[in-house]
C-alpha positions in Angstrom: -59.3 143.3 70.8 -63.0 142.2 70.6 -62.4 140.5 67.4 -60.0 138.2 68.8 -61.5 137.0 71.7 -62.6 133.7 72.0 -66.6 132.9 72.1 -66.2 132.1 75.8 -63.9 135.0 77.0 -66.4 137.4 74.8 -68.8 136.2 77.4 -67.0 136.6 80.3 -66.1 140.0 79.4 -69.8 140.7 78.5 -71.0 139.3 81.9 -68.9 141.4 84.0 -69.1 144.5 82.7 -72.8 144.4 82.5 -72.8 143.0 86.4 -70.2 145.8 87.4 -72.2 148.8 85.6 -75.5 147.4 86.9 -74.1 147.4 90.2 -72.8 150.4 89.8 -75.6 152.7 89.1 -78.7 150.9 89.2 -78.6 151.2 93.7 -78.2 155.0 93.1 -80.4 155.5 90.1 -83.1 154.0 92.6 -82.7 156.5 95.2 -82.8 159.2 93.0 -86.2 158.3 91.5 -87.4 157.0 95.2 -87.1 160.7 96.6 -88.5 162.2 93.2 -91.9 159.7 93.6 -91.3 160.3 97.4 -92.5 164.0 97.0 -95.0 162.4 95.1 -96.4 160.4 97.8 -96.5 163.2 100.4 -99.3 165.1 98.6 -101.7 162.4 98.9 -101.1 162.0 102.6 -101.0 165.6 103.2 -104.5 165.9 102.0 -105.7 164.0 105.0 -104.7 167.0 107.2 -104.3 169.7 104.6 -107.2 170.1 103.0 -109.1 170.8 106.9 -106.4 172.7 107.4 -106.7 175.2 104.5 -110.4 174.7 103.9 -109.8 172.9 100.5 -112.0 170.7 98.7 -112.1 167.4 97.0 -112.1 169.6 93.8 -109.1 172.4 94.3 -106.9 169.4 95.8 -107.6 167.5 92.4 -106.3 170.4 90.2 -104.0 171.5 92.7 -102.2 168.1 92.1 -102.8 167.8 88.3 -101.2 171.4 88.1 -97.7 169.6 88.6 -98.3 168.3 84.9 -99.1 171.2 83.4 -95.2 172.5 84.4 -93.7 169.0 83.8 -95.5 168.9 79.8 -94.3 172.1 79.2 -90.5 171.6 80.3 -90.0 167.7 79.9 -88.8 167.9 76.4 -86.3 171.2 76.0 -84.7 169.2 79.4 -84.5 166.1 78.1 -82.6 168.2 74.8 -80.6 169.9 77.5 -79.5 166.8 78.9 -78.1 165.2 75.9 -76.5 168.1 75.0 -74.4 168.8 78.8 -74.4 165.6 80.1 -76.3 163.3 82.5 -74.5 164.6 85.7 -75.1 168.1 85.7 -78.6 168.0 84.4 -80.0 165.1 86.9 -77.9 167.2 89.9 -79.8 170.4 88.6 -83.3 168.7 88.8 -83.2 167.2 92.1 -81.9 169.9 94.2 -84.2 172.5 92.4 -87.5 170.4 93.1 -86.2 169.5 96.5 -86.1 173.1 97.7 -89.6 173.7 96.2 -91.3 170.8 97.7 -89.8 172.3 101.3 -92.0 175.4 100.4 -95.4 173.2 100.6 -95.1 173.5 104.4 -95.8 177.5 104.1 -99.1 177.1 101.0 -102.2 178.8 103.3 -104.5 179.6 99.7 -105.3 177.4 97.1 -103.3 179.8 94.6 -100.3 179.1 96.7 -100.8 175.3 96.6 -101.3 175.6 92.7 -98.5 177.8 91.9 -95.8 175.7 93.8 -97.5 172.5 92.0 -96.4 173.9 88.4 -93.2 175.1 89.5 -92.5 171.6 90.9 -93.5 169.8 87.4 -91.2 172.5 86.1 -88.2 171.8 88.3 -88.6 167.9 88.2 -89.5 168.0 84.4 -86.6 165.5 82.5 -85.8 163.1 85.3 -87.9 159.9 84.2 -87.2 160.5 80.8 -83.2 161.9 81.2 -82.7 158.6 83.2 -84.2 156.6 81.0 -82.2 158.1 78.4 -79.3 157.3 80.1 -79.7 154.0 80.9 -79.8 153.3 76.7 -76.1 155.1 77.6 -75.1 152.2 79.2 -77.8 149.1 78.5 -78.2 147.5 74.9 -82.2 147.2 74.5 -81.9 142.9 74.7 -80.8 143.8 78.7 -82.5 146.7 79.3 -85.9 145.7 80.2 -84.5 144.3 83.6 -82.6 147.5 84.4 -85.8 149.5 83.5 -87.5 147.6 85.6 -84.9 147.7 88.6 -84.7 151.5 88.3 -89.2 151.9 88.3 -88.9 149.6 91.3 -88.2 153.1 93.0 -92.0 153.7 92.5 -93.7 151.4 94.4 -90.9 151.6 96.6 -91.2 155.0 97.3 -95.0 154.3 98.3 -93.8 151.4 100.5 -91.7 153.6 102.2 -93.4 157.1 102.0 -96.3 155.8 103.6 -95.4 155.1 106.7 -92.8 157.6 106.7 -95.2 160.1 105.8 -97.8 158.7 108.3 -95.6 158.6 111.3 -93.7 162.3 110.8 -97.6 163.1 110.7 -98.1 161.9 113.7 -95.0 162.2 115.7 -94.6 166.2 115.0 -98.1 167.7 114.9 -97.7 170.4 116.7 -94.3 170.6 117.1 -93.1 174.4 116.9 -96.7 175.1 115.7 -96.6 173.7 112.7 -98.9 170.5 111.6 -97.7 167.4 111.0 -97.8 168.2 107.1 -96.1 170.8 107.4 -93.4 168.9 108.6 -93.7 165.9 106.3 -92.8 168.4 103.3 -89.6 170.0 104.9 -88.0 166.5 106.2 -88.9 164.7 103.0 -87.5 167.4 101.0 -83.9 166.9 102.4 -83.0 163.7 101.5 -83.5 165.2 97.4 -81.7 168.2 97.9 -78.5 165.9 99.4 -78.9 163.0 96.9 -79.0 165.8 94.3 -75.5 167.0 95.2 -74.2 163.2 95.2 -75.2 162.9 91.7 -72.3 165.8 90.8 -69.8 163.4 92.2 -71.1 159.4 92.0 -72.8 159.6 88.0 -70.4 159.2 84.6 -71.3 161.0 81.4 -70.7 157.9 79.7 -68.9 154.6 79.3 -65.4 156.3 78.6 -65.9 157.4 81.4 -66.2 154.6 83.5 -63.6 153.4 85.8 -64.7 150.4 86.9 -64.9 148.8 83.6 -61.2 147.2 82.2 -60.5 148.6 78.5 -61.8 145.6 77.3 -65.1 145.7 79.1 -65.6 149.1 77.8 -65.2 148.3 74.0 -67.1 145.2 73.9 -70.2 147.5 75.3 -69.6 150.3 72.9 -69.1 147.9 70.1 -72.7 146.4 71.5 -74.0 150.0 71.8 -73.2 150.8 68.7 -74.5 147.5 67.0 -77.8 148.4 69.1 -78.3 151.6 67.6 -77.7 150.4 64.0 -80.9 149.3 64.5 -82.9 152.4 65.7 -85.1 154.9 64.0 -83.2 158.2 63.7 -85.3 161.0 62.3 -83.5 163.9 59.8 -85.6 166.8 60.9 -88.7 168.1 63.3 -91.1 167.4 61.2 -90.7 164.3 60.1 -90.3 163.5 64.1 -93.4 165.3 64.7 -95.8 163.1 61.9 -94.2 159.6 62.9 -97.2 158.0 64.0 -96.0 155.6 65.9 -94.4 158.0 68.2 -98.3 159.6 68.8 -98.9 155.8 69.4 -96.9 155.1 71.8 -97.7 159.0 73.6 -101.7 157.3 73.7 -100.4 154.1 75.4 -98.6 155.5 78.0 -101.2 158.3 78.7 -103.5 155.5 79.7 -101.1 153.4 81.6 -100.3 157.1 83.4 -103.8 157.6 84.2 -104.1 154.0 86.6 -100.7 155.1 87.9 -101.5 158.2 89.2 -105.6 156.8 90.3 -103.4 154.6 92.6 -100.3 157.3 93.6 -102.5 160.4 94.6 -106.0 158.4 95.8 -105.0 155.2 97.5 -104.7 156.9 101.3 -108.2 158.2 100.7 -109.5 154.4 99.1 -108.1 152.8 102.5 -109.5 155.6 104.7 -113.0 155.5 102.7 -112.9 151.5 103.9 -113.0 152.1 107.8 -109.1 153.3 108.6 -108.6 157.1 110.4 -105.2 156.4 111.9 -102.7 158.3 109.8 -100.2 155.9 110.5 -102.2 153.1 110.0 -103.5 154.5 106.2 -99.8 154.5 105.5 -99.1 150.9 106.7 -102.0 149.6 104.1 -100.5 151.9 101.6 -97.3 149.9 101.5 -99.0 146.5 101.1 -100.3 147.2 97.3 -96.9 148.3 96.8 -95.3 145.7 97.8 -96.9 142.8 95.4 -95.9 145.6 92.8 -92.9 145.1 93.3 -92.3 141.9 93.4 -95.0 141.7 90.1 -92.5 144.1 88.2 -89.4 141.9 88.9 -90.9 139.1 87.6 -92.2 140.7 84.4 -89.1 142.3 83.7 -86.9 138.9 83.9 -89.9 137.2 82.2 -90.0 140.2 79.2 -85.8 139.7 78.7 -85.5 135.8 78.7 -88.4 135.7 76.2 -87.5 138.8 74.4 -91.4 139.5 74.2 -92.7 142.8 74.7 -96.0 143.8 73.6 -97.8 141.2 75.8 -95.6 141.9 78.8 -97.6 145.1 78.5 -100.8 143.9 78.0 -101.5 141.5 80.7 -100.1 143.9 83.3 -102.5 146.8 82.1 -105.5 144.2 82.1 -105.0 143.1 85.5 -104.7 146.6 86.6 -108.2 147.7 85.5 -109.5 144.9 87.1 -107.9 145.4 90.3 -109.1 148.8 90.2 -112.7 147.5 89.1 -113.2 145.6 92.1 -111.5 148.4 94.8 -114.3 150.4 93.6 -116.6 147.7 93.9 -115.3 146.8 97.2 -114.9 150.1 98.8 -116.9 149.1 102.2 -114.8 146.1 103.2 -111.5 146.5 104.0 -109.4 143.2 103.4 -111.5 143.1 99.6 -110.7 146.6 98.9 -107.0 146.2 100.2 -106.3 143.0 98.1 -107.8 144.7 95.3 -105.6 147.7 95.5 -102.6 145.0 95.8 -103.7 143.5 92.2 -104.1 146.8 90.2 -100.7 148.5 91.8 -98.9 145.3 90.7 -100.7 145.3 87.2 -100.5 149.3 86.8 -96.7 149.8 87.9 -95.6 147.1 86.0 -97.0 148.4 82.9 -95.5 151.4 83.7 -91.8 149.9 83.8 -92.2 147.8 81.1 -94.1 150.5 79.0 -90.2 151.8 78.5 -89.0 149.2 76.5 -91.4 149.7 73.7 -89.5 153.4 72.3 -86.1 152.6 73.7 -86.1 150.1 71.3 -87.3 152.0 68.4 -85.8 155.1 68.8 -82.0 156.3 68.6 -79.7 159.5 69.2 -81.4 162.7 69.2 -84.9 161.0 68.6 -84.6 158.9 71.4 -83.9 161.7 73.7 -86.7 164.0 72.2 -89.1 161.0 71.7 -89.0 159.8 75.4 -89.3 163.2 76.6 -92.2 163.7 73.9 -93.6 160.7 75.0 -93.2 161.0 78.5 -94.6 164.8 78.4 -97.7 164.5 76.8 -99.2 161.1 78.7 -98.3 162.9 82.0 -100.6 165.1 81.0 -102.8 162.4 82.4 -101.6 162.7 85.6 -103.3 166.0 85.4 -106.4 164.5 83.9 -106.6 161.9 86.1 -106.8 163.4 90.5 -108.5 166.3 88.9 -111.5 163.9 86.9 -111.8 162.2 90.1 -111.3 164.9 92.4 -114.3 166.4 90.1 -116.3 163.5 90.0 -115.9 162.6 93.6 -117.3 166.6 94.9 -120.1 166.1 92.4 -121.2 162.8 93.6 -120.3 162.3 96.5 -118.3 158.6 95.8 -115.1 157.5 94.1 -116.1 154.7 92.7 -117.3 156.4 89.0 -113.8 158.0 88.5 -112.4 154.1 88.9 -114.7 153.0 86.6 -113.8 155.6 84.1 -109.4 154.7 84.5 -110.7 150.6 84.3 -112.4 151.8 80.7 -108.7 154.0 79.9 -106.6 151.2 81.1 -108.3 148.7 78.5 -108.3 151.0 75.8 -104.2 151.5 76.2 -103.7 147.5 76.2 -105.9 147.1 72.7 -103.5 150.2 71.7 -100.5 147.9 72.0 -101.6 145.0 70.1 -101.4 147.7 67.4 -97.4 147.9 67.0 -95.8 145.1 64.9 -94.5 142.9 67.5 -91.1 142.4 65.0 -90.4 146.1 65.8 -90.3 145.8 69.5 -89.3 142.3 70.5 -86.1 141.5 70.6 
């Protein structure tokens, strides 16, 4: 069939099926990584209620959210195995309604132990889901289209701030008190929901696979398994665990993302507290701000992830964005005391940090195939999250100790251009194309 299409009809074919897929399951894919980062969201705006409430500190709220790591290292890669081996469907529906129910348990935390424990379980119970939908997206994506459709998908994350923060901040406001229960209380319970019901869509709305997909003609499917299949012809495959395990460039790639992680989560789990620090109390007003910086990420992240397909360029597409990020994050810190600097300089590094993190993705999709690719993602994935336990706690830590922010900033800045002079170390004919 494919071989005796015409050029033109080849392309027609090609166009559609790519436009009705992408249709398809990017809208969904979105909401299902817009409630996971929405539970990410709510801990930073709890903390402006929670930590008074429980008599925390700066230091236990740190660790308390860097625990969620800890579970999510030790769990991301037997899930990501797990889900190659039963299926997208099952193992995405699994994940979201088991970290959905968890997050609703926040609302009854009264020690510090509590608050820790239910962290780890949640990196447990959410452990897979970046990397088992990034996974599947190579399911449906050659790599030459997929740095759009990564991008579309990450979108989620500064949407999820966009949205969580006034969400967060109004559900704060509107039901303090309510029942007698604080307004946090309640921002964990409603926010939980939405995961939980998404969760049980995912059993009936995702495909295992493009055999399986019936809104793609016969035609449409083998021209993108044919391209599939050309695609990863072209991978790195490795023949047992060790010779996984000593691939350097896998350790190289864990190093890059572990710093780009460490400005992501500077920004997710402190940027209520930076816009408080500059002169806002209002709860609701804090999460209004909040979804400023995430907007220009957004919009930063489109653009870089059209720009990074039409030019088929990849390492630099990652550079640039982790450059601007530091320096956005330079001058917040710098900044603190004045609002409008310190709010335009949060705008910068969210829309240089999150795009990095999107386009990050197309560096070992690329390179990796089968097996590799889903063990190498979640390896990947696993051990630079461990920087988003490094990174509330260090300036959770830093912050108790002296009394100011602004050192911990300094100290991701430092990280985030270390990562970008990481990149410039993979051969840019591996990766660009």
């Amino acid at each position: 069939m494919i071989t005796t299409m015409t050029l033109d009809a080849a392309s027609t074919v090609r166009s559609n099926a790519y436009r009705k897929t992408a249709w398809r399951l990017m809208p969904f894919l979105m909401l299902c990584y817009l409630c996971a980062y929405l539970d990410r969201v709510n801990v930073g705006f709890a903390k402006l209620q929670m930590m008074n409430d429980l008599s925390l500190s700066e230091t236990v709220y740190g660790l308390g959210a860097g625990m969620f790591f800890l579970g999510y290292f030790l769990c991301e890669v037997p899930s990501n195995l797990i889900l190659h081996k039963v299926g997208a469907r099952r193992w995405i529906a699994r994940i979201m309604i088991s970290w959905g129910i968890i997050s609703a348990l926040f609302a009854f935390v009264e020690t510090a132990w509590q608050f820790y424990a239910l962290r780890f379980l949640l990196g447990i119970a959410e452990a897979g889901l970046a990397p088992g939908l990034l996974l599947y997206l190579t399911y449906w994506f050659p790599s030459y289209r997929r740095a759009k459709m990564t991008v579309l998908w990450f979108v989620a994350i500064p949407l999820s701030g966009m949205v969580g923060g006034p969400l967060s901040g109004w559900i704060m406001n509107h039901f303090a008190g309510m029942h007698g229960w604080a307004g946090w209380q309640w921002m964990f319970v409603l926010e939980a929901i939405p995961t939980v019901i998404v969760g049980l869509l995912v059993l009936t709305y995702l495909k295992d696979g493009v055999h399986q997909a019936t809104w793609l003609t016969d035609d449409e499917k083998a021209l993108v398994n044919k391209e599939l299949a050309d695609d990863n012809s072209r991978k790195v495959t490795h023949a047992s665990p060790r010779e996984f395990i000593r691939d350097r460039r896998l350790w190289l790639l864990a190093c890059i993302y572990f710093c780009v992680v460490m400005g992501q989560y500077a920004i997710t789990f402190w940027l209520p507290t930076l816009i408080r620090n500059a002169g806002v109390s209002d709860p609701l007003h804090i999460g209004l701000l909040t979804s400023l910086p995430y907007i220009c990420a957004i919009v930063a992240m489109l653009l870089m992830g059209r720009s990074g397909d039409k030019h088929r360029e990849r390492r630099w597409h990652l550079v640039l964005p982790m450059i601007a990020g530091a320096i956005g994050l330079t001058l917040a810190a710098l900044m603190g005391g004045n609002l409008v600097f310190s709010v335009l300089s949060l705008c910068l590094a969210a829309a240089g940090v999150l795009s990095a993190s999107s386009l990050f993705w197309m560096l070992p999709t690329t390179l990796l195939g089968g097996v590799s690719a889903a063990a190498g993602i979640a390896g990947i994935n696993s051990f630079a999250n461990l920087a988003g336990f490094c990174s509330p706690y260090l300036i959770g830590w830093i912050t108790t100790s002296t009394g100011s922010s602004a050192i911990g900033m300094y100290l991701i800045t430092a990280v985030l251009f270390v990562g970008a002079s990481l990149v410039l170390r993979i051969p840019a004919a591996s990766v660009n194309r």
